[in-house]
C-alpha positions in Angstrom: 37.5 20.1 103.3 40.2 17.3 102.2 41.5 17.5 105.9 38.8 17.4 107.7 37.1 14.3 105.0 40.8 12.8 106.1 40.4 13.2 109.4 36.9 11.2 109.4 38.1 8.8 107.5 40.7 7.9 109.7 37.9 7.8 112.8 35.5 5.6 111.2 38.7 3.2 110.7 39.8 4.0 114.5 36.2 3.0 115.4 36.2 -0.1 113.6 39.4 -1.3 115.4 38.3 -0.8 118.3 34.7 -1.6 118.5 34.3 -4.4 116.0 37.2 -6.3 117.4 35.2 -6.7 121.4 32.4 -8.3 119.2 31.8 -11.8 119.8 32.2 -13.4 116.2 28.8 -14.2 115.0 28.1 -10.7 116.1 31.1 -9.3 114.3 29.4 -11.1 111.1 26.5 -10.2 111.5 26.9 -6.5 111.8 29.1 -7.5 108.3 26.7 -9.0 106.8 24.1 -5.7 107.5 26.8 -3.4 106.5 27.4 -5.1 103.4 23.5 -5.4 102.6 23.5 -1.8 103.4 25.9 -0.4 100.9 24.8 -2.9 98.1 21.5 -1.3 98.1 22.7 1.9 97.3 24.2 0.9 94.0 26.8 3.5 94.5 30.1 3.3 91.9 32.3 0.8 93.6 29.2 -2.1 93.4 28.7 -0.7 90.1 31.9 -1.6 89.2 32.2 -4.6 91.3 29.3 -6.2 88.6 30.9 -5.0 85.7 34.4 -6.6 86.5 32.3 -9.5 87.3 30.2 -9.2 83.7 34.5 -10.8 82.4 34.7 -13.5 85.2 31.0 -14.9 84.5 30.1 -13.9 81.0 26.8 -15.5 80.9 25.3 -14.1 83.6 22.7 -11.9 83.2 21.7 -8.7 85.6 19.6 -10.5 88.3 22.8 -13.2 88.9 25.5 -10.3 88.7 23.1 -8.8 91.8 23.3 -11.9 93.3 27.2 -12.1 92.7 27.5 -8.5 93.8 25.6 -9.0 97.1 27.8 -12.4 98.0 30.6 -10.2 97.2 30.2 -7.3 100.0 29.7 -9.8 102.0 32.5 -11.6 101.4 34.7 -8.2 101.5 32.7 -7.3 104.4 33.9 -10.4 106.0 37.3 -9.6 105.5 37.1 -6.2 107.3 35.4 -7.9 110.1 38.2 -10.2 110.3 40.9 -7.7 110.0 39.6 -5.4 112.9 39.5 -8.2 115.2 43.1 -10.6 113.8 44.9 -8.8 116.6 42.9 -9.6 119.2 42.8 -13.3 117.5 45.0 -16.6 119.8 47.8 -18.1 117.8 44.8 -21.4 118.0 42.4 -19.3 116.4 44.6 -17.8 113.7 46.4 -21.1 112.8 42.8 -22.9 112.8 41.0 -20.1 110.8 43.2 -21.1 107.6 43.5 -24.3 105.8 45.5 -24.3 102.7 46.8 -27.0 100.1 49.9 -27.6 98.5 51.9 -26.6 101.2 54.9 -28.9 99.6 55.7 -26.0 97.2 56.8 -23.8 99.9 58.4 -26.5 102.1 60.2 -27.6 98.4 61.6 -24.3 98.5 63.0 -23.7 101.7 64.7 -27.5 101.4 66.4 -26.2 98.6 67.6 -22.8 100.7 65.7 -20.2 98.1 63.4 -17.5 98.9 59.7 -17.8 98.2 57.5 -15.4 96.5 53.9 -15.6 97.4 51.9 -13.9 94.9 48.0 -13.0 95.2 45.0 -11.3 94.2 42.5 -9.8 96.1 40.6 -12.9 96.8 39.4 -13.3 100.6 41.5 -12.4 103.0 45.2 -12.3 102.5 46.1 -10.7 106.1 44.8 -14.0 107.7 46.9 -15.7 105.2 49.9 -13.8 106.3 48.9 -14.3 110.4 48.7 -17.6 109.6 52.0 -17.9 108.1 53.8 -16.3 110.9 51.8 -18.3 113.6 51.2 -21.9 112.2 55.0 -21.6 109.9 56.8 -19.2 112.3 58.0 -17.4 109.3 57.7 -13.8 109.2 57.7 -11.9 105.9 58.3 -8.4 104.1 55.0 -7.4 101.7 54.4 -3.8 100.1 51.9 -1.0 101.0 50.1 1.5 98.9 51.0 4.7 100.8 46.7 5.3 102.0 45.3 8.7 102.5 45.3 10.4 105.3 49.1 9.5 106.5 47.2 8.1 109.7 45.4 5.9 107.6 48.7 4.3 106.5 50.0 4.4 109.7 47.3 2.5 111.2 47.8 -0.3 108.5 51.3 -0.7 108.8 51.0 -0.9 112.6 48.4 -3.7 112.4 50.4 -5.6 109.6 53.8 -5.6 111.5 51.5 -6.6 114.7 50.7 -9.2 112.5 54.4 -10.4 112.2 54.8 -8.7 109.0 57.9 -6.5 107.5 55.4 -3.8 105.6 57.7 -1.6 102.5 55.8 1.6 101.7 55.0 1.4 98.0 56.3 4.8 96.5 59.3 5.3 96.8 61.5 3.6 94.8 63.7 1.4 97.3 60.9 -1.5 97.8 62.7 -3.8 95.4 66.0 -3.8 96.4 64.9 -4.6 100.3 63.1 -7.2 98.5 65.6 -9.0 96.8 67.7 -8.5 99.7 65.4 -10.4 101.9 65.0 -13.0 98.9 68.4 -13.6 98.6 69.1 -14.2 101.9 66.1 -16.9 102.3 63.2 -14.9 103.1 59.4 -15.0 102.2 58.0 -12.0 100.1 54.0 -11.5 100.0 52.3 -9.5 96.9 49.3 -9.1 95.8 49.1 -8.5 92.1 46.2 -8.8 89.9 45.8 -4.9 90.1 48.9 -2.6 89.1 49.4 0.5 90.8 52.6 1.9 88.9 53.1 2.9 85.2 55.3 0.2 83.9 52.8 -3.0 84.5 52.8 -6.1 82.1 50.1 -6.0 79.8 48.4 -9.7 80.2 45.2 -11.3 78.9 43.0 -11.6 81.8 39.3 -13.4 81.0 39.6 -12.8 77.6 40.9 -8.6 77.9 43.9 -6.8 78.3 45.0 -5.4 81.5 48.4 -4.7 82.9 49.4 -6.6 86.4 52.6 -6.0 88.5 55.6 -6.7 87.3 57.3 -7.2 90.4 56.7 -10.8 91.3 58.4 -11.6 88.1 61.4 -9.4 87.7 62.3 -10.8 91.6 62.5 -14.4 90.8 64.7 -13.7 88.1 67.2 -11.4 90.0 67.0 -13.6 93.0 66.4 -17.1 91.9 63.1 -17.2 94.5 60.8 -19.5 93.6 57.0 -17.8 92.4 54.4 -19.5 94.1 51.0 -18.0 92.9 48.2 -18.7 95.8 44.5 -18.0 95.8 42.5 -17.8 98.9 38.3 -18.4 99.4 35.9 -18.4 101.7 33.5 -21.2 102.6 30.3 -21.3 105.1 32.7 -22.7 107.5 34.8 -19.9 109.7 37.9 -21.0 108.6 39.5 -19.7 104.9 40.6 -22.3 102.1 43.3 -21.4 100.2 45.9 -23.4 97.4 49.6 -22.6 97.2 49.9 -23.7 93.5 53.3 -25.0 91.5 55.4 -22.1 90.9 55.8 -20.3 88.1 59.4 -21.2 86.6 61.7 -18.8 85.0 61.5 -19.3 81.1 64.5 -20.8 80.1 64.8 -18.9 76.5 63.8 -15.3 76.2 64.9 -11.5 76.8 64.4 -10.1 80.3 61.1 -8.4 79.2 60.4 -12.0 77.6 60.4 -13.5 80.5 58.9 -11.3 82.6 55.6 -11.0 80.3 55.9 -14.9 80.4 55.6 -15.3 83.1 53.1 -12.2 84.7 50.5 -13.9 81.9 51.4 -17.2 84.2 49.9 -15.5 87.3 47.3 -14.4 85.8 45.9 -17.8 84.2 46.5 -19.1 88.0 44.7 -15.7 89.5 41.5 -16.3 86.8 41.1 -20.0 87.8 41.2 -19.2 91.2 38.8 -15.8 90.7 36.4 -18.3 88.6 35.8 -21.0 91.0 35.1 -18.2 93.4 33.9 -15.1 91.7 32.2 -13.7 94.9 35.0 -13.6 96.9 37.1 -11.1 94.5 37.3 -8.2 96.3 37.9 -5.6 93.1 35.7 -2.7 93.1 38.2 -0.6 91.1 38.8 -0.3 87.3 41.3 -2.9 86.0 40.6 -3.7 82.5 42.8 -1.5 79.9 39.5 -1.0 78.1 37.7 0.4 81.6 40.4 3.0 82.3 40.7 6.5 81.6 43.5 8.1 80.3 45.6 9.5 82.6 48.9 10.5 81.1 51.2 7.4 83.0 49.8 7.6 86.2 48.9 4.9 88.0 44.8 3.7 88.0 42.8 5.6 91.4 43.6 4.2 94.6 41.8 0.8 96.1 42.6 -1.7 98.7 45.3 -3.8 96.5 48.1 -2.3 99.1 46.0 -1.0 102.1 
């Protein structure tokens, strides 16, 4: 049964790819927008627990404006499959004009001074058009991570579409991710993560909208072996077709401290950055998984059930 449940779930994303992405755009949102409609009616676990993450981020809202929420928020993650079917059949004009961030001088700081850059993310919008854009409108290409997807197909398909995309993709598991990492840091490269959601054992335990949860460690631990600068980034969606997004000051290296000191220092950093950026634009967090410590089940150090964070 898992084989052939594999199998169709690799189809449905074949069919996706190729159909959605011959779609003139407002049909491609549309047929978003009815999809996402579609599955927020059923109420099924991931909206349930799409409202209940968003209960933390807007804490007086009641049940009719978490709906509402809930709704804006398939559509928003709607929106970003639609987008990332069709990216590869996107023009360099239409990638580098569906993106406008701010505070670009952070990056362009960095690369003056000759050190790598970490960009770090949560799952707000759409990061692969952030990473198209970087490679088309900066003509910088980048190594990111992947959470090995099931079935191997699946993963293939992604890692395919993100190197397409001008990305270096690093399969999660495995063991060997940081040390290409650093080595790309070190020698002036761009690393892209996203981390508010912590897919290994050993995450830092941070207060994120007034709870514990445990985000990546990563981000952290490579600024300090490499001297790369951590610029946190959040992305968000407008009614305009093109993304907004804010590369913000980067997170510096406490001067005083142990490693794991610093490292918790500055993880609860990123997260204070993630939660502003997840407050202004609540609908367009795309976490339908269990991230709170208080939310998860025990499970004996292994990591939470998979999601999108590295698909």
């Amino acid at each position: 049964m898992s084989g052939a449940k594999d199998r169709a779930t690799d189809a449905l994303y074949g069919l996706g790819w190729s159909a959605v992405k011959t779609l003139p755009e407002p049909a491609a949102r549309a047929l978003g927008n009815t999809v996402a409609d579609a599955a927020w009616r059923r109420r099924g676990k991931g909206i349930l627990r799409l409202e209940s993450n968003l209960a933390r981020v807007v804490p007086d809202a009641g049940a009719e404006r978490l709906a509402e929420l809930s709704k804006a928020g398939m559509r928003s993650y709607l929106r970003y499959w639609m987008e990332s079917f069709r990216l590869p059949t996107w023009s360099k004009e239409r990638v580098v004009g569906g993106f406008a961030p701010k505070g670009l001088e952070h990056l362009d700081e960095a690369f003056t001074e000759g050190r790598g850059v970490i960009i770090a993310l949560p799952h707000l919008a759409n990061w692969d058009l952030a990473g198209a854009w970087v490679a088309q409108a900066l003509g910088r290409n980048f190594t990111t991570v992947a959470e090995r997807l099931k079935p191997e197909s699946l993963y293939d398909r992604f890692v395919a579409y993100r190197e397409g995309l001008g990305m270096e993709v690093l399969p999660h598991a495995g063991g060997s991710a940081f040390g290409v990492l650093a080595r790309r840091l070190r020698g002036g490269g761009m690393v892209c993560l996203v981390a508010d959601r912590d897919l290994s054992a050993s995450g830092v335990e941070v207060d994120f909208f007034g709870e514990r949860a445990t985000m990546p460690a990563g981000p952290a631990l490579l600024a300090q072996h490499t001297g790369a600068a951590l610029l946190p980034v959040t992305l968000w969606y407008d009614d305009s077709p093109v993304m907004r997004g804010t590369v913000h000051p980067p997170v510096e290296v406490p001067q005083a401290g142990t490693r794991t000191e610093k490292t918790s220092a500055m993880t609860q950093a990123l997260a204070d950055v993630f939660a502003g950026g997840i407050a202004e634009h609540p609908h367009d967090w795309h976490m339908l998984q269990r991230l709170w410590l208080a939310d998860l089940e025990p499970r004996g150090g292994a990591a939470p059930g998979a999601g999108r964070s590295g698909a």
